[in-house]
PASEBA-1860 file (N, C-alpha, C; in nm, 3 decimals):
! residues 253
1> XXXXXXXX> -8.630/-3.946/0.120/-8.529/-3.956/0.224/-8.398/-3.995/0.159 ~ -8.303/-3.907/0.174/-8.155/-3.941/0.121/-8.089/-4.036/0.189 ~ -7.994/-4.079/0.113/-7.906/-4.241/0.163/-7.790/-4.150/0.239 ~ -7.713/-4.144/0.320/-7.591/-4.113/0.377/-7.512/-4.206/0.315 ~ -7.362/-4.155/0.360/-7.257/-4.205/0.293/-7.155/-4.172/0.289 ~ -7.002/-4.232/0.241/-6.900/-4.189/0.254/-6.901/-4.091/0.138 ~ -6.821/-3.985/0.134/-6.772/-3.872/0.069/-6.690/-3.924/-0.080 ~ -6.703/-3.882/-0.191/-6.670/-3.908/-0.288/-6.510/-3.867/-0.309
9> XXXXXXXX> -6.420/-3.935/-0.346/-6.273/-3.905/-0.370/-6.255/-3.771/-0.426 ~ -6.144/-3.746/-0.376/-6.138/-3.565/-0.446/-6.083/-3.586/-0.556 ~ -6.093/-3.493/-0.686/-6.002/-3.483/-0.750/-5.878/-3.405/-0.785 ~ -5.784/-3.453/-0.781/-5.635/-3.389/-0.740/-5.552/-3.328/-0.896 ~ -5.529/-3.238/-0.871/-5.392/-3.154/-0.947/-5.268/-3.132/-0.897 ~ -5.191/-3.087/-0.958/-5.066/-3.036/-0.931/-4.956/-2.955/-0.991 ~ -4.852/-2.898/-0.920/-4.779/-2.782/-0.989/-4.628/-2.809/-0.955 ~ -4.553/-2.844/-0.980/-4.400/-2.831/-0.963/-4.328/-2.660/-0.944
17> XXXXXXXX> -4.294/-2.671/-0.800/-4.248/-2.543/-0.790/-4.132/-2.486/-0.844 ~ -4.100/-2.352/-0.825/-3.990/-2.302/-0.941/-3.827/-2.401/-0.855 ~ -3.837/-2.429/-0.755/-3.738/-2.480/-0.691/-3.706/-2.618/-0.783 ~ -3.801/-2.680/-0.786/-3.747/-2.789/-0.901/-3.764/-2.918/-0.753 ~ -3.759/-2.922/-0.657/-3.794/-3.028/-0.527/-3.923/-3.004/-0.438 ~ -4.017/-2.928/-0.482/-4.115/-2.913/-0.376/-4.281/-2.913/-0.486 ~ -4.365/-2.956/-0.485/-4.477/-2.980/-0.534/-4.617/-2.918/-0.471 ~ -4.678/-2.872/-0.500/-4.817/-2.827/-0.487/-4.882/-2.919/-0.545
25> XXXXXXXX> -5.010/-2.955/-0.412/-5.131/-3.079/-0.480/-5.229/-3.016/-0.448 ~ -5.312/-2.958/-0.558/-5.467/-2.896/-0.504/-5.535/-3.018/-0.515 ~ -5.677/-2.994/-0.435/-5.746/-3.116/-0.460/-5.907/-3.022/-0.476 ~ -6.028/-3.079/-0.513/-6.105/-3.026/-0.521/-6.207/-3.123/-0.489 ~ -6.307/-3.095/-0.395/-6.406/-3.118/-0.304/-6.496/-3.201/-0.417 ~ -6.556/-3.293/-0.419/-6.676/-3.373/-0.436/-6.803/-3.400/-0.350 ~ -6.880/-3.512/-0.398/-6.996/-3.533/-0.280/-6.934/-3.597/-0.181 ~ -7.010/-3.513/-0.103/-6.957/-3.520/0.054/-7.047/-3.633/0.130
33> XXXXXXXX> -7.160/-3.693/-0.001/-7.233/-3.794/0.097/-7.318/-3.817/0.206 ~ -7.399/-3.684/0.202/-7.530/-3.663/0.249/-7.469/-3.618/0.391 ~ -7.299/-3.562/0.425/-7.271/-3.581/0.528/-7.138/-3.473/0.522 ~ -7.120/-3.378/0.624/-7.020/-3.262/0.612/-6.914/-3.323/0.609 ~ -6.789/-3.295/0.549/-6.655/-3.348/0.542/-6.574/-3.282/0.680 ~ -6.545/-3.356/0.757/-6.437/-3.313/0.906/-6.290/-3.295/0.873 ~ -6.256/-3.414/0.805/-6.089/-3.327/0.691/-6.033/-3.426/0.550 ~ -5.909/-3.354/0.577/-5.850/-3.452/0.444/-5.770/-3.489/0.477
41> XXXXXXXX> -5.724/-3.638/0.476/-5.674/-3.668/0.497/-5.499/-3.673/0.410 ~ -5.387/-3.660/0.371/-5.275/-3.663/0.267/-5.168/-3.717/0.306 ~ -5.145/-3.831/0.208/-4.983/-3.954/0.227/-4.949/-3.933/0.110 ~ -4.800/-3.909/0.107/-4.689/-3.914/-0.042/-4.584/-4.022/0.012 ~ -4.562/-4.092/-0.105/-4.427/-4.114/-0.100/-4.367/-4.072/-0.225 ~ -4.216/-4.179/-0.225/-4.165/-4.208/-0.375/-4.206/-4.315/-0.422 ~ -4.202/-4.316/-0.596/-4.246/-4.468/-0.632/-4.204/-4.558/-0.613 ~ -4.079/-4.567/-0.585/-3.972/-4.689/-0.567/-3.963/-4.695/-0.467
49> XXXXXXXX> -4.011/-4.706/-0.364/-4.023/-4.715/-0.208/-4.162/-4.756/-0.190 ~ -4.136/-4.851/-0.073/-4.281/-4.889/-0.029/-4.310/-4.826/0.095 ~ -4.274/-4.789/0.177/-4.318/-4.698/0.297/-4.345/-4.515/0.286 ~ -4.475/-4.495/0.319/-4.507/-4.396/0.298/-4.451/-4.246/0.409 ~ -4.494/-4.157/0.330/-4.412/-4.046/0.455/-4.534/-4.055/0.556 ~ -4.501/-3.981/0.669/-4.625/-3.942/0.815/-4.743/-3.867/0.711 ~ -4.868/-3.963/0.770/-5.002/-3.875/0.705/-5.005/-3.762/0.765 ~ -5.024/-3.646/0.686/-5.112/-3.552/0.721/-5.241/-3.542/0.725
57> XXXXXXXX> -5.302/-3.418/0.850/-5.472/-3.445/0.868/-5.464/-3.257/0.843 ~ -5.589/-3.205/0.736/-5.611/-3.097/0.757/-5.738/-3.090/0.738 ~ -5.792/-2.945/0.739/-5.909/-2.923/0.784/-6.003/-2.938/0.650 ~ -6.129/-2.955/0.652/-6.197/-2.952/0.588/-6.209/-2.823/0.442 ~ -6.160/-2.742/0.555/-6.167/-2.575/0.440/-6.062/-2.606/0.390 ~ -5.944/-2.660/0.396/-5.852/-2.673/0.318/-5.796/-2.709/0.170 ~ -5.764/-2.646/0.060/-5.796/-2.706/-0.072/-5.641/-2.752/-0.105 ~ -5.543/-2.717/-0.047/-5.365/-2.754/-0.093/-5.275/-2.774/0.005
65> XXXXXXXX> -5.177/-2.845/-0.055/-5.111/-2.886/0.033/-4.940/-2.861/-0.051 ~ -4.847/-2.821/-0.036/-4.688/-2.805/-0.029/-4.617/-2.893/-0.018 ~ -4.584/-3.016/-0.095/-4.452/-3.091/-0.089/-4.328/-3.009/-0.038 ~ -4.295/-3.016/0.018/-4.088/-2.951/0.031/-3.988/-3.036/0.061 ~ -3.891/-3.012/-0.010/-3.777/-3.132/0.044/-3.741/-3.281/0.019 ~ -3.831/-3.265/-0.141/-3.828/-3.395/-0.214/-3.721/-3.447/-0.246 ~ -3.682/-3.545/-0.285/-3.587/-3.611/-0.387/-3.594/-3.526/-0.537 ~ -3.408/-3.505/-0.574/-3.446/-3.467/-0.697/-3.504/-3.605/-0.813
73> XXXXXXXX> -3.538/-3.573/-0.934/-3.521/-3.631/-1.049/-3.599/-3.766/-0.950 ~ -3.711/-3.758/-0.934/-3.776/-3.860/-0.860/-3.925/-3.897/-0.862 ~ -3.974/-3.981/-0.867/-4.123/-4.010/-0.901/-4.222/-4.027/-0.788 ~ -4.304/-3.953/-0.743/-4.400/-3.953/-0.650/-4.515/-4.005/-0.690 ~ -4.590/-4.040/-0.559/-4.744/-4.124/-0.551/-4.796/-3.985/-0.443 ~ -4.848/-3.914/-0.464/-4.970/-3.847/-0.350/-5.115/-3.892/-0.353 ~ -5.167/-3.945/-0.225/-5.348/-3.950/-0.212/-5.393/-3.885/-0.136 ~ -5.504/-3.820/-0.158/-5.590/-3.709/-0.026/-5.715/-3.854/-0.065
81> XXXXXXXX> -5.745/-3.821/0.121/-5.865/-3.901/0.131/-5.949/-3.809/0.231 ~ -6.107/-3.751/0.194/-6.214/-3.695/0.222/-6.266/-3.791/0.319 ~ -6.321/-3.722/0.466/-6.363/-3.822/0.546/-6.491/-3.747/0.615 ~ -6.595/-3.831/0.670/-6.686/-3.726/0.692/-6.765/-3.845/0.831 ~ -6.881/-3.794/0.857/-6.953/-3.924/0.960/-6.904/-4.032/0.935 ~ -6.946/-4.088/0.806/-7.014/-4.196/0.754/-6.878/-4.296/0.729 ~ -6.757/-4.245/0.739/-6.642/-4.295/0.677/-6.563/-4.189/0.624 ~ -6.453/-4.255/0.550/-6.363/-4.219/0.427/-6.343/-4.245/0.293
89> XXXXXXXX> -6.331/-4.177/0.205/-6.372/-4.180/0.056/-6.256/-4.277/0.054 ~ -6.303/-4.310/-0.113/-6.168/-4.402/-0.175/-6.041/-4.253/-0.170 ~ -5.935/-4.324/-0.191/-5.827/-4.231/-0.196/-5.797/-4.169/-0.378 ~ -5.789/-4.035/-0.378/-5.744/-3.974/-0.476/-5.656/-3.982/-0.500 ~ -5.553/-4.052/-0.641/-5.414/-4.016/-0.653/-5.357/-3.936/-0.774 ~ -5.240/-3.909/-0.719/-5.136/-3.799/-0.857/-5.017/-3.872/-0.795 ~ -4.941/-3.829/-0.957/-4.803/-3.885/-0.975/-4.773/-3.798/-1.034 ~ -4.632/-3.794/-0.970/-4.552/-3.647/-1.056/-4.411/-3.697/-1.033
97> XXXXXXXX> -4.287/-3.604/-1.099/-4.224/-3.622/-1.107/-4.103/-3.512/-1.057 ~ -3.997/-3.466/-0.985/-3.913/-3.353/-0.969/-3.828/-3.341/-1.040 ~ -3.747/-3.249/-1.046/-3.692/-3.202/-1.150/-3.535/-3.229/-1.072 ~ -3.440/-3.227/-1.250/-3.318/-3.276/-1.208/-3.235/-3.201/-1.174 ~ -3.167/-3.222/-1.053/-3.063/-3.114/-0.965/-2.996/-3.057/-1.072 ~ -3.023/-2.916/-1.041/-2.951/-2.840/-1.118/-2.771/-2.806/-1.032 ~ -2.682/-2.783/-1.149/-2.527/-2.757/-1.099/-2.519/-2.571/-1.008 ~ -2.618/-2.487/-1.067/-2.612/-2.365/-0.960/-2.810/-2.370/-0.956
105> XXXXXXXX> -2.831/-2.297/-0.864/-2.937/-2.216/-0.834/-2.931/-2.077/-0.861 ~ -2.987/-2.048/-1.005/-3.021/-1.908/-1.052/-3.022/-1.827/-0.984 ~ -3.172/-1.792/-0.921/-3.223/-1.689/-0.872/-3.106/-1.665/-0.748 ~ -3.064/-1.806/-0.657/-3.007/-1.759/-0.574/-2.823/-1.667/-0.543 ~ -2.785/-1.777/-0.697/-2.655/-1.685/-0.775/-2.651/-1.618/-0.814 ~ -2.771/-1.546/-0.898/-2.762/-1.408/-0.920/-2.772/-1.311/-0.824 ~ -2.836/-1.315/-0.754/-2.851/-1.253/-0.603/-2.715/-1.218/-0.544 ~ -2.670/-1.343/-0.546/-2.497/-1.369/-0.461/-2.454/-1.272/-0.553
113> XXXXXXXX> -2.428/-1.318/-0.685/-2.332/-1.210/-0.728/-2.361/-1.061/-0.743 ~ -2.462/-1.049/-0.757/-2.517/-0.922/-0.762/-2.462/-0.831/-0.644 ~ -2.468/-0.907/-0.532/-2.438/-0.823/-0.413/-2.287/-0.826/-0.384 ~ -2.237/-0.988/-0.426/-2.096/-0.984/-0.393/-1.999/-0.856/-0.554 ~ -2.045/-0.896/-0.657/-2.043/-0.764/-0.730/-1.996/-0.615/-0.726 ~ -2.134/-0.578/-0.628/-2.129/-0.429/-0.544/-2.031/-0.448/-0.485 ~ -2.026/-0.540/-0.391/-1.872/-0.484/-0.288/-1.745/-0.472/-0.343 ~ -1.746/-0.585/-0.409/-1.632/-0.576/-0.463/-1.541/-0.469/-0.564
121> XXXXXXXX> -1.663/-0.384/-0.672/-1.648/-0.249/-0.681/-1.625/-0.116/-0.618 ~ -1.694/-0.132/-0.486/-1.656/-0.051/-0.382/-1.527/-0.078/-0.355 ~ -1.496/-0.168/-0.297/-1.394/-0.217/-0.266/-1.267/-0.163/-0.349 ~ -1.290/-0.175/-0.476/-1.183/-0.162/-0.605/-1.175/-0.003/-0.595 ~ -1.279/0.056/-0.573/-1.252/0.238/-0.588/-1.231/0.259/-0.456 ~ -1.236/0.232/-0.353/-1.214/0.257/-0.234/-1.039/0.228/-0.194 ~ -0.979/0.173/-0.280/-0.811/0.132/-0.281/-0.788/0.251/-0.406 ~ -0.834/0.271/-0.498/-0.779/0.326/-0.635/-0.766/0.486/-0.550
129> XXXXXXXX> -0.869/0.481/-0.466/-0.894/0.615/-0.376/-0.755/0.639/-0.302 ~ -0.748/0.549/-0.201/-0.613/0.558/-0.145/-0.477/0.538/-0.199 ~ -0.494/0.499/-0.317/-0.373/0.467/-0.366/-0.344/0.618/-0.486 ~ -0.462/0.693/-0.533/-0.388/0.785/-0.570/-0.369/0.913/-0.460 ~ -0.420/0.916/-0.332/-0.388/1.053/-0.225/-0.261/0.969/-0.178 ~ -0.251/0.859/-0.173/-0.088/0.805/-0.159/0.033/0.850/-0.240 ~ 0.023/0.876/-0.391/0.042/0.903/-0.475/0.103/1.026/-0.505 ~ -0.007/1.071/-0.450/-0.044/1.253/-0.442/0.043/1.345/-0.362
137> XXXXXXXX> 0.020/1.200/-0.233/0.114/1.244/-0.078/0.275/1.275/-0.102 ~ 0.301/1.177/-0.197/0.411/1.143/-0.244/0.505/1.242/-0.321 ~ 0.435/1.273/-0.441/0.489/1.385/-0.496/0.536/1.529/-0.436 ~ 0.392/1.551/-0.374/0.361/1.705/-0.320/0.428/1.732/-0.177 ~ 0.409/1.629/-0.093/0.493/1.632/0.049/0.553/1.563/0.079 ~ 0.610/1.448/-0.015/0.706/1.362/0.019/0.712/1.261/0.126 ~ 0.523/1.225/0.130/0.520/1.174/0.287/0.386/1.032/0.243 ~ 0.376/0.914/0.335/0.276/0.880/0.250/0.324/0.720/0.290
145> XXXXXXXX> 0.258/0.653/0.217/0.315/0.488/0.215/0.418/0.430/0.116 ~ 0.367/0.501/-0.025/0.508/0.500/-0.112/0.640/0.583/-0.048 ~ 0.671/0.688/0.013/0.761/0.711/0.065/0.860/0.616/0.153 ~ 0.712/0.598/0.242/0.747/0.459/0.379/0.898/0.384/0.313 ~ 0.796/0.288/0.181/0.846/0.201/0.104/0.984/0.262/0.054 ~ 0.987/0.382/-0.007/1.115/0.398/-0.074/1.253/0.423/0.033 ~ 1.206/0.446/0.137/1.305/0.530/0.214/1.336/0.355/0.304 ~ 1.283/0.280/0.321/1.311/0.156/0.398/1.376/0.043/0.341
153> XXXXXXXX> 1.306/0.052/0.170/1.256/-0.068/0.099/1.440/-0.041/-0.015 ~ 1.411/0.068/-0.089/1.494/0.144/-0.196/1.629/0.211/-0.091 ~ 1.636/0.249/-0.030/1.713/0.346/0.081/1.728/0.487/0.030 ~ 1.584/0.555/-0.058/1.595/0.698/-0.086/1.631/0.761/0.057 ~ 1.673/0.909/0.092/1.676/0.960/0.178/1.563/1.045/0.205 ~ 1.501/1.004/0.322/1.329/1.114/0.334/1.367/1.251/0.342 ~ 1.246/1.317/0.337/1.243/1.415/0.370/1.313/1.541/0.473 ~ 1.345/1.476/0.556/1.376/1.498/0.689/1.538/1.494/0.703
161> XXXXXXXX> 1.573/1.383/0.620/1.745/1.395/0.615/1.789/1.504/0.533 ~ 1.752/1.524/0.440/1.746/1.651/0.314/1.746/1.794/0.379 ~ 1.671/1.774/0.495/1.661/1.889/0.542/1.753/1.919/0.664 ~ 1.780/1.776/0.733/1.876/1.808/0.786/2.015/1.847/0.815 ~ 2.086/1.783/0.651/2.149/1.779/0.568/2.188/1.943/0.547 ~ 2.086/2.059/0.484/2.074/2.144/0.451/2.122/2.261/0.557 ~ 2.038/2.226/0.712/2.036/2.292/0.812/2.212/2.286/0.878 ~ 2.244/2.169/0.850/2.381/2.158/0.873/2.506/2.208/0.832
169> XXXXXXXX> 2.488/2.240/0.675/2.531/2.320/0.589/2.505/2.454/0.601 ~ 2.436/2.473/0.630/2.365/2.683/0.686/2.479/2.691/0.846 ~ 2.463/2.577/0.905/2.557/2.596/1.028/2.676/2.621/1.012 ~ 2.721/2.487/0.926/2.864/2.539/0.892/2.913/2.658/0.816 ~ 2.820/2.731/0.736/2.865/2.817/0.646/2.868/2.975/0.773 ~ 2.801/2.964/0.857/2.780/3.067/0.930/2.882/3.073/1.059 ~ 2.955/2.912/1.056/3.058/2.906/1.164/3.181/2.925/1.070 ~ 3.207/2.902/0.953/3.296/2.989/0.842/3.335/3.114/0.871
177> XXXXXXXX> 3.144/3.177/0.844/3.198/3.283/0.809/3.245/3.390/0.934 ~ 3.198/3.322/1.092/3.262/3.342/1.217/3.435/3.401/1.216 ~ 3.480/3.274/1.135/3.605/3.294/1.183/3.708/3.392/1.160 ~ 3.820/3.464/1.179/3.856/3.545/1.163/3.974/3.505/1.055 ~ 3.991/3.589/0.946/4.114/3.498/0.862/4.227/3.537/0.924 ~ 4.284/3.380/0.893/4.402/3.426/0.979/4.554/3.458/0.889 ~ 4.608/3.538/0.968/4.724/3.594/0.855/4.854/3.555/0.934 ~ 4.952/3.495/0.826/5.088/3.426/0.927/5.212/3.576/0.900
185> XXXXXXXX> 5.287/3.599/1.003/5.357/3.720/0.985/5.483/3.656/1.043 ~ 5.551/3.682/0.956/5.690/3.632/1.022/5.809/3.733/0.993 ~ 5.885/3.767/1.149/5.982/3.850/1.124/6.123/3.827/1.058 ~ 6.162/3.938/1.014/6.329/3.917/0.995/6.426/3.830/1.020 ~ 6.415/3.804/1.187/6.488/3.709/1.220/6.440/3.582/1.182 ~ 6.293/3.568/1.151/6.263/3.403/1.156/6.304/3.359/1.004 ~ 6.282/3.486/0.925/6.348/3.433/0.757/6.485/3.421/0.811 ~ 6.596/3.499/0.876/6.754/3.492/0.824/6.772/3.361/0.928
193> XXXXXXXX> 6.864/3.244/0.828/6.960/3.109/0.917/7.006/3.228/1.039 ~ 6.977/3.118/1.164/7.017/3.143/1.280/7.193/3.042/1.286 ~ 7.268/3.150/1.231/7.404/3.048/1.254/7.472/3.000/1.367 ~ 7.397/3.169/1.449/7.480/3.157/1.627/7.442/3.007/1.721 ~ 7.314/2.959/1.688/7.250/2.900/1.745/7.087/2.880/1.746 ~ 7.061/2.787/1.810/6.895/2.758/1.765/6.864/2.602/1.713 ~ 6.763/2.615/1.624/6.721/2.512/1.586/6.765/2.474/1.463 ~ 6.870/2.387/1.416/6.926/2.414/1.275/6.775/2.425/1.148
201> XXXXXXXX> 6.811/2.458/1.043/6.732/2.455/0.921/6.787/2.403/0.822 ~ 6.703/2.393/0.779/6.754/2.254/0.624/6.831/2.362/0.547 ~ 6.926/2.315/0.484/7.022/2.393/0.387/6.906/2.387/0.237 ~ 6.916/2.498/0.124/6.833/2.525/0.062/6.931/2.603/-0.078 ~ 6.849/2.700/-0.151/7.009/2.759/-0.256/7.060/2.916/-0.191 ~ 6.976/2.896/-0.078/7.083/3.079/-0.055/7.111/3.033/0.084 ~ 7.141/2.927/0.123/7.177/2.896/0.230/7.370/2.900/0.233 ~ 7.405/2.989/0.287/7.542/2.958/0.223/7.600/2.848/0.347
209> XXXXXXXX> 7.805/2.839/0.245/7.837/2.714/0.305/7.919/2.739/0.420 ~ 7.938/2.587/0.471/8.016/2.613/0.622/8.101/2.496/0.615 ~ 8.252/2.585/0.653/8.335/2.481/0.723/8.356/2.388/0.803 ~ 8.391/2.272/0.848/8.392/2.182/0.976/8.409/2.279/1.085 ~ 8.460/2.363/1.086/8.513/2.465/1.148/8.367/2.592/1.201 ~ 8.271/2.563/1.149/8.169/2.645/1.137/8.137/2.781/1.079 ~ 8.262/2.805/0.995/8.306/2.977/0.986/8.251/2.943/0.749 ~ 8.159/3.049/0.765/8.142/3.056/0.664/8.210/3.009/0.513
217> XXXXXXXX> 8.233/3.002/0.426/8.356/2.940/0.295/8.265/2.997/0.222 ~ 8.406/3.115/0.153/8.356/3.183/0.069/8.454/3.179/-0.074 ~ 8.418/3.184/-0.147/8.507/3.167/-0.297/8.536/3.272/-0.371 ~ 8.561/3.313/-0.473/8.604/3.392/-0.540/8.532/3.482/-0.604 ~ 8.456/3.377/-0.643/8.334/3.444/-0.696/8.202/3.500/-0.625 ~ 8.218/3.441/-0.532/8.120/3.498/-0.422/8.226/3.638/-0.403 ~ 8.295/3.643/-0.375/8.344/3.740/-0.336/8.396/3.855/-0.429 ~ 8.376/3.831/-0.570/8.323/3.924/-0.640/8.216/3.982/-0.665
225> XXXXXXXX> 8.146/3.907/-0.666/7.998/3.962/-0.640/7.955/4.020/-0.514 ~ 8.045/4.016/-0.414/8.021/4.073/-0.286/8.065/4.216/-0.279 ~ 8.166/4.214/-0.395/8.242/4.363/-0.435/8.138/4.456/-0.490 ~ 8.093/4.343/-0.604/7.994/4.427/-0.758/7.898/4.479/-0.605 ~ 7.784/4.390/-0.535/7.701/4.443/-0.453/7.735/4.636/-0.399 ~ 7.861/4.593/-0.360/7.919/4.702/-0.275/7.942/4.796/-0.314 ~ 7.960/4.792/-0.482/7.993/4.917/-0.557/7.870/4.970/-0.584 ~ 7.784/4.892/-0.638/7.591/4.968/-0.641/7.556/4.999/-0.532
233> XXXXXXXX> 7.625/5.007/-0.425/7.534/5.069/-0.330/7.590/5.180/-0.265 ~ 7.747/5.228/-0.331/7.790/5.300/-0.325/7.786/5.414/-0.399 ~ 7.740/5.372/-0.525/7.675/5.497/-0.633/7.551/5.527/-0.564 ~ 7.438/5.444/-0.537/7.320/5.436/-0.487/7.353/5.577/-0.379 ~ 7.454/5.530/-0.305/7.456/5.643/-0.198/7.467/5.764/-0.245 ~ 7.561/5.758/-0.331/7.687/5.896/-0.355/7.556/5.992/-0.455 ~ 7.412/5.947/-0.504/7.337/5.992/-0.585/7.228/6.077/-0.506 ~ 7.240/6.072/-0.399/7.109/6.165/-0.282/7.249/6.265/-0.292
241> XXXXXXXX> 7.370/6.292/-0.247/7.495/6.343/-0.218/7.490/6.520/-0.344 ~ 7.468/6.407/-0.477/7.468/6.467/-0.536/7.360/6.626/-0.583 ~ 7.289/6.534/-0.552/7.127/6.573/-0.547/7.124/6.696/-0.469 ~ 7.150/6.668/-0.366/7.166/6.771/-0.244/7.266/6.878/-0.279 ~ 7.367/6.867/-0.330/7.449/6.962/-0.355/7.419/7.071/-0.444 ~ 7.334/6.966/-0.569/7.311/7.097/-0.666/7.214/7.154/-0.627 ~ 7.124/7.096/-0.522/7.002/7.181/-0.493/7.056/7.283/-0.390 ~ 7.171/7.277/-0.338/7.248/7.400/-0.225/7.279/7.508/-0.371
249> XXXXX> 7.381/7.480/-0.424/7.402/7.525/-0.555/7.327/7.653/-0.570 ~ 7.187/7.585/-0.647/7.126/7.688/-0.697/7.042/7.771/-0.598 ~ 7.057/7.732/-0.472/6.996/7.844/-0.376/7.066/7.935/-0.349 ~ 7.252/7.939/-0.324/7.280/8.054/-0.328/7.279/8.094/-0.424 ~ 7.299/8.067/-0.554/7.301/8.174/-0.679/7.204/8.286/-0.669
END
């Protein structure tokens, strides 16, 4: 006939997770003491503290348990205690230690950058994109955001003034060539001084002179030359005279 009894203490392991604050405690089943185990019982603290965290109760099938949310760079006490009819085993313990806060989280910065990375490349060709059909716009049609800039920013003249400019010039050249030239004709009388009356005219070098009296003043020499005139135009005449005669002449012969 077997003795019953409390359940023999488990014996406990453990694993420090890649996080560097959270712990894994396996424990592994012993004599159970002539008597099925109902659960396990598990309390952690820190070493330097005397109050323990809230026990946990799990099930019998259960072999581990998950620290999370430790203290960094910190020293732990964990016990699982096996409980069955008869009682509860002595308590199993482990001591471990967490690891010291690290200044980034790897896995999770590489990640970040990895992705912040991508965008930001997109990002970079997605402007290089618009900035050369801006570019492009610029040259080829004169239209665009660099234009915007030059014609607001610089005071180039756009497109549009150039052309209007142009269209304005085609107008005028065609209202030019409308017009009729005009030709000034002036008669006889408007060249000879009006002495009788009228509108006087500025005296000039063939303007001749005048007495207080209004009556022409003529000199000597004018009035030789008024002779010489008179005699050339008296040969002038007397030379058709001649002309005519000898051509009678030789018709009667």
């Amino acid at each position: 006939m077997s003795c019953l009894g409390e359940p023999s203490p488990p014996k406990l392991e453990g694993k420090l997770q890649t996080t560097g604050n959270a712990f894994k405690v396996n424990w592994i089943k012993q004599d159970d003491g002539g008597s099925p185990i109902k659960h396990f019982l598990v309390k952690y603290k820190a070493k330097h503290v005397s109050d323990w965290k809230p026990e946990i109760c799990l099930s019998h099938a259960s072999e581990n348990l998950v620290l999370n949310g430790l203290d960094w760079n910190t020293e732990y006490e964990v016990i699982v205690v096996a409980e069955n009819q008869q009682g509860r085993s002595r308590p199993g313990t482990f001591y471990f230690r967490t690891a010291a806060e690290p200044t980034a989280f790897p896995d999770t910065m590489s990640n970040r950058m990895g992705t912040g990375a991508i965008v930001g490349i997109l990002i970079v060709v997605f402007v290089l994109l618009l900035v050369g059909v801006d570019v492009t716009c610029y040259f080829l049609n004169k239209c665009g955001l660099l234009m915007c800039i030059a014609v607001n920013v610089c005071g180039k003249s756009g497109p549009g003034a150039k052309s209007k400019n142009i269209e304005e010039g085609k107008a005028a050249f065609k209202k030019d060539e409308s017009k009729e030239p005009i030709v000034e004709v002036r008669t006889e009388d408007e060249r000879t001084p009006n002495h009788e009356g009228g509108v006087p005219t500025e005296p000039n070098e063939t303007t001749p002179l005048t007495g207080p009296d209004g009556k022409i003043v003529t000199d000597d020499k004018s009035k030789a030359t008024e002779t010489d005139v008179k005699k050339d135009a008296s040969e002038v005449k007397t030379v058709p005279n001649e002309a005519a005669q000898t051509n009678g002449n030789e018709s009667k012969a």
